[in-house]
Residue, then its C-alpha position, 0 to 999 in steps of 0.5 A: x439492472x441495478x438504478x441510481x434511485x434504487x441505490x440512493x446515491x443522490x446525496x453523493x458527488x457524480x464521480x462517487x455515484x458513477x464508481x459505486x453505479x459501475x460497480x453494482x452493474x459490473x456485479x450483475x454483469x458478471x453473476x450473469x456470465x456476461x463478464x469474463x470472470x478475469x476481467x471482473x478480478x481486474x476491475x474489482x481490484x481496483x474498487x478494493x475488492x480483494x480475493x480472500x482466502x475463504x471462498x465465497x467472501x472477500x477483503x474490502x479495503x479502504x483507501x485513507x490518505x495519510x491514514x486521517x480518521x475522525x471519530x465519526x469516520x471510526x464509528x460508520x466503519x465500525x457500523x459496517x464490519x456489524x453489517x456486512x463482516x465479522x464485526x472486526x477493522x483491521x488496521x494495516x501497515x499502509x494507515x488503511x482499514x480492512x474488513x473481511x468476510x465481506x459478500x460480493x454483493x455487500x461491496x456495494x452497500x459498503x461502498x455506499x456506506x463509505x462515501x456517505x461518511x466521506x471516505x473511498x476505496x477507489x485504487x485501494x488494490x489493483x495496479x494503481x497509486x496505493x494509498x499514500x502514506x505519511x509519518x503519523x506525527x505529521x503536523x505536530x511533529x516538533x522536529x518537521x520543517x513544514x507539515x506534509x499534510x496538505x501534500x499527502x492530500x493534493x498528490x492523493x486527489x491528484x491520482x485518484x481517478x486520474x487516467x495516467x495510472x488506472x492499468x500499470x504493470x504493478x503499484x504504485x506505492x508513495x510515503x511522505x516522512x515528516x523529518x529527516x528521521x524517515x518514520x515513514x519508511x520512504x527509503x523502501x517506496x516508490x515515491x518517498x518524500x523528506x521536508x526541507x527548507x532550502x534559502x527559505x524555500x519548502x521542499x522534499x528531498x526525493x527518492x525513488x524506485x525502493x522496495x521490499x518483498x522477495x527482493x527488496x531494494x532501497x530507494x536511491x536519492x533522485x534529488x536532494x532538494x525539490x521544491x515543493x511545488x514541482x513534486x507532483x508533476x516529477x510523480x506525474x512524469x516518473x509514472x508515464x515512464x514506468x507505464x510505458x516501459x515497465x515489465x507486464x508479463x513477468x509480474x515478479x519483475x514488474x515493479x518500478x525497482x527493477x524498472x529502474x534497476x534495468x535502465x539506471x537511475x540516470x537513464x530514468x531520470x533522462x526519460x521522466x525530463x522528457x516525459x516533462x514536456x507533455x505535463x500539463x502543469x510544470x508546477x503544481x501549487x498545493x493548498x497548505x492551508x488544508x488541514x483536517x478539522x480538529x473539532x472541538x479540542x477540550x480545555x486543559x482543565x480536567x479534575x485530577x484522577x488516579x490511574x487504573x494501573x499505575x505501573x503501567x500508566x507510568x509505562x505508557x506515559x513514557x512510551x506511547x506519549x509524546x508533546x507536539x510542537x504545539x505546546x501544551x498539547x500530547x500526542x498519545x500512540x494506541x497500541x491496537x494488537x494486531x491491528x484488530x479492533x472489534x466493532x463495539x470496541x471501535x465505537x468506544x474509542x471514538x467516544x474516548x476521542x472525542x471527550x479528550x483529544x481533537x477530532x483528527x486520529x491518524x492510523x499507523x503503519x505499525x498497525x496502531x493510532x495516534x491521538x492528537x491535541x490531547x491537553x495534559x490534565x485528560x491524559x489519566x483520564x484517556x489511559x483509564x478509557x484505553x485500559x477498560x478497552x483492553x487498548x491501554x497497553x505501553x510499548x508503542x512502536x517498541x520491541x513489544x509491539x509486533x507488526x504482523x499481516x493476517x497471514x492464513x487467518x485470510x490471506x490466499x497467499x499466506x503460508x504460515x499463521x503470523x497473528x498466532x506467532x505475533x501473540x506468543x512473541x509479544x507475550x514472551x518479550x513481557x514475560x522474559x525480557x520486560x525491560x524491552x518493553x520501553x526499548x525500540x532498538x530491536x522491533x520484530x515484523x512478521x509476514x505470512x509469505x515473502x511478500x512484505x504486507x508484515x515488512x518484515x525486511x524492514x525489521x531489525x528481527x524479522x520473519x517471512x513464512x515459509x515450510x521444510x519438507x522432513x521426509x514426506x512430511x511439510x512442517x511450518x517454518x519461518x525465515x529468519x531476517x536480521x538487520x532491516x529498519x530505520x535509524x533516528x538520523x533516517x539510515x534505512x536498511x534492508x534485512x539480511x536472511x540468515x536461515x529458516x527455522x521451524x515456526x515453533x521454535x521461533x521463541x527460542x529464535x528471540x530468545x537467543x538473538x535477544x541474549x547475544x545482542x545483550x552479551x556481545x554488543x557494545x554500549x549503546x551499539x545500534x542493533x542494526x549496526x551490531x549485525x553489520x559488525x558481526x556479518x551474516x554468517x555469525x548470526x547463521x552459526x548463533x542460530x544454525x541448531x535451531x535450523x536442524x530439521x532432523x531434531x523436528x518433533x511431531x508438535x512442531x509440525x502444527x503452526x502456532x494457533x493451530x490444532x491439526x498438522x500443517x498442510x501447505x495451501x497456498x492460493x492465488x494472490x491478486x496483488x497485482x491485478x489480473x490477465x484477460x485472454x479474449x482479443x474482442x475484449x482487449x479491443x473493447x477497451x481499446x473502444x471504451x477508451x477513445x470515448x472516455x477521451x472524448x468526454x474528457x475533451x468535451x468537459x476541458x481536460x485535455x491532459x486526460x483526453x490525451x492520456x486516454x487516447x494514447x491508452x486507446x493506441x497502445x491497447x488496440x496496437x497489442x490486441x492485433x499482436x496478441x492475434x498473432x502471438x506477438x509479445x509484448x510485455x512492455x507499452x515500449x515494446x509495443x510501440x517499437x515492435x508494431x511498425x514491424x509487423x504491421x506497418x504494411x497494413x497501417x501505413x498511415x501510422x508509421x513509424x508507430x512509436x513516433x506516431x503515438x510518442x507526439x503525446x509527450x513532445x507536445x504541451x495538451x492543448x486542445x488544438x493537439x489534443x483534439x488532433x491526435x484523439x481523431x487519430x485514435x479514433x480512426x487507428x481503433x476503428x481500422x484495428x477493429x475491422x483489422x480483428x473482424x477480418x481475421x478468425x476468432x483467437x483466443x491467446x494465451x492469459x498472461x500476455x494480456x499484462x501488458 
């Protein structure tokens, strides 16, 4: 087995050096057959090791709150992906970086790599709280009340490793904007947070249970104002909520959208005011004098320099620069083509960083980054850097600038190529229609599949891969959705579908909704609000010739980037974690939890002592009701449906939901707490000797979501 000294992880905090331990021996447990190979996915998920579609390798993903980078940080990932990758970062819609084609026991190396340079990928993927995302411009933003950072920063330390959300139904996905603009999209997440100041007060209007995907949903206002030092623990609560009464079996109906579609927002809302009780800390300061270091800013004094392209440096002047609400200084926007960049590219960049701008980059959820503190005589300067690195291009976050997920180039759920489709439409818009290059009425987002990793339906032109059958034959298509994003004064909508169309005519697609909008809108009609005007079905009847699958030629049966015909390979996605189907394992954990309860008590925190505990009832309580082919697809559901059929044999734990529930009618002290983890630990152990009695069963893999 692998040791702490063979690793050389002394120089690492505890916590760091346990997660990356566990995972170096999880790996050698399970390339022994000592693991089952579902509950090593569900683990590793967890730990940011995510299935790819190539077999043998897999996608790492990083978890950067806020998306903050500095140049030191840009340089170790870029050593990485050489190391352990193909030698690419892909910037992702959530302010991550991922690399792929990583060896399973690389992952380990890359761990260790990544906490060296003070980063993580702990509850990067699996059913946790996702990275927590933040409007780039936060903390220079000049029409922010307040900077969010240091809130983005507590909420994530806050979760991180925190017992309340290690094993939910799905994720957990939360954004803070900066204004009221919403440039952090809160208006499709399940947490989204808006700054405001009321009678001098700081606060977030909050809203919750939004989403895109299949069905997308946006997230209804569960307050107007919330003091700041109450957001935390109102996340905390929501999310003991959706732990115990979320779905589990069905995973497409497991998000907190439906959750809170099923009860109602009041009814939500009246279980998270209960669930307050059980809340350690009913307020939660945060620190607001964190703020990442800026390094050594330079001086505004830079000698004058000619532009290498003058054209196009007054292009990105006008496009990709913004002045901070800290006078004197710019923030420059990095236009990153599909979010790739090479490792050597990577390394130069960082160089560029920091000789003209602060030492605190933030990634983008439109796949780019932003420099800040960048001092006006260094802009030329930094465009002329930004041009040799090909990353010199005007149009940030305008039409020009598409958003596209890796699709089939990785991805196992991908249908269709988005990255091959994404080129050709950014070369189009260039070419045939230049004046939109500065535009940002219209912005296009490309997904591989009808999940949202592209958000395509929150583009005002979108498209989700998908195929038409033409006799006995499957051409590549893309669903067209019109009318999803975000206005300036922070209306958020959610993309109609209108039809699907074979992806090679998807240029055509653009070109004829771009020529309508010009010909038929109103002066200075948003284009969202000219979809609403002019409905669905007359976009449908705009593009409906396109949609013909009869006129289909043979070209149109390959996908853009492709040079053989389409054959539709669709895998299994790991998006949200996975099932295991042996009773004694299920009972294990049971196990594994009361002790980590007990740990958690010794060391004085009594919150996550009675977490683990209530996590221990609830496992064994479904491991002896799988036994017997019981269902039980939500924690609620098992609580309700154990007494039933089980109470005769566990009297002394009836009624079980009362039993269990004491967790959130009681503040956690150590008198209650240490009472009722006594009471786990007796009602495991009798679960145990329980399964002993009876045959081994192996039962049925998707019940163990629950």
């Amino acid at each position: 087995m692998t040791t702490t000294e063979q690793l050389n992880l002394d120089h690492l905090a505890a916590p760091v050096r346990d997660d990356i331990q566990e995972l170096s021996d999880r790996i050698h447990a399970y390339q022994r057959m000592q693991e089952d190979e579902d509950r090593f996915k569900h683990y590793r998920l967890t730990r940011g090791v995510y299935g790819q579609r190539q077999h043998g390798v897999h996608m790492f993903r990083t978890k950067i709150p806020f998306g903050h980078l500095t140049p030191d940080q840009l340089i170790a990932l870029a050593d990485m992906s050489e190391k352990y990758t193909n030698g690419r970062l892909h910037i992702t819609t959530r302010q991550n970086i991922q690399m792929h084609y990583v060896k399973l026991n690389d992952s380990v190396k890359v761990w260790q790599d990544l906490a060296t340079a003070g980063m993580t990928a702990r509850e990067a993927c699996g059913n946790t709280v996702r990275n927590i995302t933040a409007s780039p411009l936060a903390g220079v933003d000049p029409k922010e009340p307040f900077d969010v950072t240091p809130y983005v920063q507590a909420s994530y330390e806050f979760f991180l490793r925190n017992p309340i959300c290690q094993e939910m139904g799905r994720k957990i996905k939360p954004a803070f904007s900066s204004s009221e603009e919403d440039s952090a999209f809160t208006y499709f997440h399940d947490f989204g947070f808006i700054p405001r100041i009321r009678d001098g007060v700081k606060g977030f209007k909050v809203v919750i249970a939004g989403g895109l995907g299949a069905v997308s949903m946006i997230a209804p206002t569960a307050y107007e104002f919330l003091e700041a030092n109450r957001i935390i623990p109102f996340m905390e609560a929501s999310i003991r909520v959706f732990d115990r009464y979320g779905e589990r079996e069905k995973r497409m109906k497991a998000r907190m959208k439906y959750l809170l579609k099923d009860l109602g927002l009041e009814q939500f809302m009246t279980l998270v005011n209960e669930e307050m009780v059980a809340i350690e800390h009913q307020t939660f300061e945060v620190d607001e004098s964190f703020a990442p270091s800026l390094g050594d800013i330079p001086a505004d004094t830079f000698e004058p320099v000619e532009p290498l392209h003058p054209a196009m440096y007054a292009e990105w002047l006008k496009t990709n620069v913004s002045e901070q609400k800290q006078g004197g200084y710019r923030a420059v926007a990095i236009r990153v083509p599909l979010g790739n960049l090479e490792a050597e590219q990577a390394r130069l960049l960082a160089g560029l960083v920091k000789d003209f701008a602060s030492d605190d980059i933030r990634l983008s959820v439109q796949q780019g980054m932003i420099l800040r503190y960048v001092p006006p005589s260094a802009l030329p300067h930094l465009f002329n850097g930004l041009y040799a690195l090909n990353l010199g291009l005007p149009g940030y976050d305008t039409t020009a600038d598409i958003t596209a997920c890796p699709g089939t180039d990785t991805c196992a759920l991908g249908v269709t190529n988005s990255t091959g489709l994404a080129t050709i439409l950014e070369e189009l818009v260039r070419d045939e229609f230049p004046e939109m290059v500065t535009e940002n009425d219209v912005r296009i987002k490309i997904s591989g599949c009808m999940n949202g990793c592209g958000q395509h339906m929150a583009a005002n032109i979108g498209f989700h891969g998908s195929s038409i059958r033409v006799g006995k034959k499957i051409a590549p298509a893309m669903q067209v959705v019109v009318g999803g994003g975000i206005t300036d004064d922070g209306r958020g909508f959610v993309a109609e579908k209108v039809i699907k169309v074979p992806t090679r005519r998807i240029p055509q697609v653009i070109r004829d909704l771009f020529n309508d909008y010009k010909a038929n809108a109103t002066e200075g009609e948003y284009y969202n609000d000219y979809v609403v005007r002019q409905g669905k079905r007359y976009f449908y009847d705009v593009l409906k010739p396109l949609g013909d699958a009869k006129t289909i030629t043979e070209e149109e049966f390959y996908d853009w980037g492709q040079d053989k015909e389409y054959i539709q390979e669709i895998g299994v996605g790991e998006c949200a974690g996975v099932s295991l189907d042996v009773i004694g394992a299920i009972l294990n954990d049971a196990s594994n939890k009361v002790i980590a309860a007990g740990e958690a008590l010794k060391a004085g925190h009594e919150k996550d002592a009675a977490y683990h505990a209530y996590s221990s009832m609830i496992t064994a309580a479904k491991a002896l009701m799988l036994a017997e082919d019981k269902k039980c697809n939500t924690h609620i559901g098992i609580l309700r449906d154990f007494s039933e059929f089980f109470g005769d044999r566990f009297s002394e734990a009836m009624p079980f939901e009362e039993f269990v529930l004491r967790i959130k009618k009681q503040e956690p002290t150590v008198a209650f707490v240490t009472e009722y983890l006594n009471d786990a630990r007796a009602f495991v152990s009798k679960a145990i000797r329980e399964r002993e009695s009876q045959l081994d069963k192996v039962v049925v893999g998707e019940y163990y979501k629950a």
